[in-house]
C-alpha positions, 0 to 999 in steps of 0.5 A, spaced: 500 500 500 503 506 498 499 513 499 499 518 495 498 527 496 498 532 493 500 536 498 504 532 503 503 532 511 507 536 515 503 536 522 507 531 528 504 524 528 500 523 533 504 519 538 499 514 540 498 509 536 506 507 536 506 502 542 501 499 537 505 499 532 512 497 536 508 491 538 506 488 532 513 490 528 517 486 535 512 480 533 511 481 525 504 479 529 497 483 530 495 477 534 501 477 538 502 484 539 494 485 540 494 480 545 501 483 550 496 490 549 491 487 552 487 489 545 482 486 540 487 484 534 481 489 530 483 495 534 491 493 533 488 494 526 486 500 527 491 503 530 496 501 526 490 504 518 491 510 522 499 510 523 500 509 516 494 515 514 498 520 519 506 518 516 503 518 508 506 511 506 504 503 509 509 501 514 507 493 512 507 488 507 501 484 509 501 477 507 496 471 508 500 468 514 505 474 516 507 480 516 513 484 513 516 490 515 516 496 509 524 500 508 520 506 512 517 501 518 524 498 519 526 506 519 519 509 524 521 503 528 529 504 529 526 511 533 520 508 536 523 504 539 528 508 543 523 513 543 519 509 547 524 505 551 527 512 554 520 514 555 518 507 560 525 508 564 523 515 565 517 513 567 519 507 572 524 512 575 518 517 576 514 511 579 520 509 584 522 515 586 515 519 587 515 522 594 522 521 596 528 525 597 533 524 591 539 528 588 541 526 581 549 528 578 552 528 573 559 527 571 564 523 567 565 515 568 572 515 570 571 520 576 564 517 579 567 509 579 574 512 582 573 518 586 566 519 587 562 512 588 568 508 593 565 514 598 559 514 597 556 509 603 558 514 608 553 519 606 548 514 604 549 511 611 549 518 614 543 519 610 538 513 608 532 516 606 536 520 600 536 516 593 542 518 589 542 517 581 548 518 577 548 518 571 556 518 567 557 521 561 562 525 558 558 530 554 557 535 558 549 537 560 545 542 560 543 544 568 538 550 565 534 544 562 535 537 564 534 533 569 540 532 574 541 537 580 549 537 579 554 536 575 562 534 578 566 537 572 574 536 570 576 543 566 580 550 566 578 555 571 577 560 566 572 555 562 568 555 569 562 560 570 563 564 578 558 559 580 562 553 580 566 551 586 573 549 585 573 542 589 581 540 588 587 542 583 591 536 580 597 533 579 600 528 574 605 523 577 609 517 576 605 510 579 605 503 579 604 497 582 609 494 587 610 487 585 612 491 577 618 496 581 621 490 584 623 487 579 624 494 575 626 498 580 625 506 578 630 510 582 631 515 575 628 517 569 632 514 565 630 507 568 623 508 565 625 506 559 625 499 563 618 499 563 612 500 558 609 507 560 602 508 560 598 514 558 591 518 555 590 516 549 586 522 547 589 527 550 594 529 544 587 531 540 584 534 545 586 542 548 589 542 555 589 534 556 596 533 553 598 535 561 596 528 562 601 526 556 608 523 558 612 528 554 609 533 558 612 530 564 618 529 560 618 535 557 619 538 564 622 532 568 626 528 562 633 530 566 637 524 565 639 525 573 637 521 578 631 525 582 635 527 588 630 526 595 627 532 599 629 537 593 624 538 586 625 537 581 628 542 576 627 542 568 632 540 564 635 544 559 634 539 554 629 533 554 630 527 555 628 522 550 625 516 553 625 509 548 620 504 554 619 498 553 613 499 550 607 504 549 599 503 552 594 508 551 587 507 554 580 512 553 579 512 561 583 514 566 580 508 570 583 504 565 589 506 566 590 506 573 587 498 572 593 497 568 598 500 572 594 496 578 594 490 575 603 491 574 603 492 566 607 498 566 608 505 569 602 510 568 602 517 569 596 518 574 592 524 577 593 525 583 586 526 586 584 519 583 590 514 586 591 518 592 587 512 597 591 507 592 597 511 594 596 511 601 594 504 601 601 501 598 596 497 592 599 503 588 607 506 589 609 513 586 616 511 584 618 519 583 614 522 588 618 529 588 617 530 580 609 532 581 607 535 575 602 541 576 596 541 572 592 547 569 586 542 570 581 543 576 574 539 579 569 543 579 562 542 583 556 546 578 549 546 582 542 547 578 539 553 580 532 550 581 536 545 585 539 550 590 534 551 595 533 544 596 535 540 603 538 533 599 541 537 595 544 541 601 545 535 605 549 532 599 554 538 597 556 540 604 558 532 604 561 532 598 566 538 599 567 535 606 570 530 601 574 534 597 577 538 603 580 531 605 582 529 598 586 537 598 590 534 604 591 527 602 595 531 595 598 537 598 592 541 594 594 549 594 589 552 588 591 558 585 590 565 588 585 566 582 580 560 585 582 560 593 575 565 593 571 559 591 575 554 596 568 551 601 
C-alpha cells in the first residue's frame, strides 16, 4: 500500500498509536502484539490504518500468514523504539522515586567509579532516606534544562562560570604497582625506559589534556639525573628522550590506573584519583618529588532550581567535606585566582 498527496503532511504524528505499532513490528504479529496490549487484534488494526494515514506511506507488507516490515517501518521503528524505551525508564524512575528525597549528578565515568562512588556509603549511611542517581557521561549537560541537580566537572578555571566551586587542583605523577618496581626498580628517569609507560590516549587531540601526556612530564622532568630526595625537581635544559619498553594508551583514566594496578607498566596518574591507592601501598609513586602541576581543576556546578533544596544541601556540604580531605591527602594549594571559591 503506498499513499499518495498532493500536498504532503507536515503536522507531528500523533504519538499514540506507536506502542501499537512497536508491538506488532517486535512480533511481525497483530495477534501477538494485540494480545501483550491487552487489545482486540481489530483495534491493533486500527491503530496501526491510522499510523500509516498520519506518516503518508504503509509501514507493512501484509501477507496471508505474516507480516513484513516496509524500508520506512524498519526506519519509524529504529526511533520508536528508543523513543519509547527512554520514555518507560523515565517513567519507572518517576514511579520509584515519587515522594522521596533524591539528588541526581552528573559527571564523567572515570571520576564517579574512582573518586566519587568508593565514598559514597558514608553519606548514604549518614543519610538513608536520600536516593542518589548518577548518571556518567562525558558530554557535558545542560543544568538550565535537564534533569540532574549537579554536575562534578574536570576543566580550566577560566572555562568555569563564578558559580562553580573549585573542589581540588591536580597533579600528574609517576605510579605503579609494587610487585612491577621490584623487579624494575625506578630510582631515575632514565630507568623508565625499563618499563612500558602508560598514558591518555586522547589527550594529544584534545586542548589542555596533553598535561596528562608523558612528554609533558618529560618535557619538564626528562633530566637524565637521578631525582635527588627532599629537593624538586628542576627542568632540564634539554629533554630527555625516553625509548620504554613499550607504549599503552587507554580512553579512561580508570583504565589506566587498572593497568598500572594490575603491574603492566608505569602510568602517569592524577593525583586526586590514586591518592587512597597511594596511601594504601596497592599503588607506589616511584618519583614522588617530580609532581607535575596541572592547569586542570574539579569543579562542583549546582542547578539553580536545585539550590534551595535540603538533599541537595545535605549532599554538597558532604561532598566538599570530601574534597577538603582529598586537598590534604595531595598537598592541594589552588591558585590565588580560585582560593575565593575554596568551601
Amino acid at each position: 500500500m503506498q499513499l499518495t498527496s498532493s500536498h504532503p503532511r507536515t503536522r507531528p504524528i500523533a504519538a499514540g498509536h506507536l506502542r501499537a505499532f512497536e508491538a506488532v513490528a517486535r512480533h511481525l504479529n497483530f495477534r501477538a502484539a494485540a494480545e501483550e496490549l491487552s487489545l482486540t487484534q481489530s483495534a491493533v488494526s486500527r491503530q496501526i490504518q491510522a499510523l500509516e494515514d498520519e506518516v503518508g506511506t504503509a509501514l507493512f507488507l501484509r501477507h496471508t500468514r505474516a507480516v513484513e516490515l516496509t524500508s520506512a517501518g524498519s526506519q519509524l521503528l529504529r526511533a520508536a523504539a528508543a523513543a519509547l524505551e527512554r520514555i518507560d525508564a523515565s517513567v519507572r524512575q518517576i514511579r520509584q522515586s515519587a515522594g522521596r528525597k533524591s539528588v541526581a549528578i552528573t559527571t564523567w565515568a572515570s571520576f564517579a567509579s574512582m573518586w566519587l562512588i568508593p565514598r559514597l556509603e558514608a553519606f548514604q549511611r549518614d543519610h538513608p532516606d536520600i536516593d542518589i542517581r548518577i548518571d556518567a557521561t562525558d558530554n557535558a549537560v545542560d543544568l538550565a534544562t535537564s534533569d540532574v541537580d549537579l554536575a562534578l566537572r574536570y576543566a580550566v578555571p577560566q572555562a568555569m562560570p563564578a558559580s562553580a566551586r573549585r573542589l581540588f587542583g591536580e597533579q600528574l605523577t609517576p605510579v605503579a604497582s609494587p610487585w612491577l618496581l621490584k623487579t624494575h626498580p625506578i630510582k631515575n628517569i632514565e630507568d623508565l625506559s625499563t618499563c612500558a609507560l602508560i598514558e591518555a590516549g586522547d589527550a594529544h587531540r584534545t586542548r589542555h589534556l596533553e598535561w596528562l601526556t608523558w612528554q609533558r612530564w618529560l618535557d619538564t622532568f626528562g633530566t637524565p639525573t637521578a631525582v635527588v630526595p627532599g629537593k624538586r625537581a628542576r627542568a632540564p635544559s634539554r629533554p630527555a628522550k625516553i625509548s620504554p619498553q613499550r607504549w599503552m594508551y587507554f580512553n579512561y583514566a580508570s583504565q589506566i590506573v587498572q593497568a598500572a594496578l594490575t603491574g603492566q607498566g608505569v602510568a602517569l596518574a592524577r593525583l586526586p584519583l590514586v591518592a587512597e591507592s597511594l596511601a594504601s601501598g596497592a599503588l607506589v609513586e616511584p618519583l614522588p618529588h617530580a609532581r607535575l602541576d596541572s592547569p586542570l581543576a574539579y569543579w562542583l556546578m549546582v542547578a539553580p532550581r536545585s539550590v534551595q533544596r535540603p538533599e541537595v544541601k545535605a549532599f554538597c556540604d558532604w561532598l566538599l567535606l570530601q574534597a577538603a580531605a582529598t586537598r590534604q591527602a595531595i598537598g592541594d594549594v589552588p591558585d590565588p585566582d580560585t582560593v575565593d571559591q575554596m568551601d
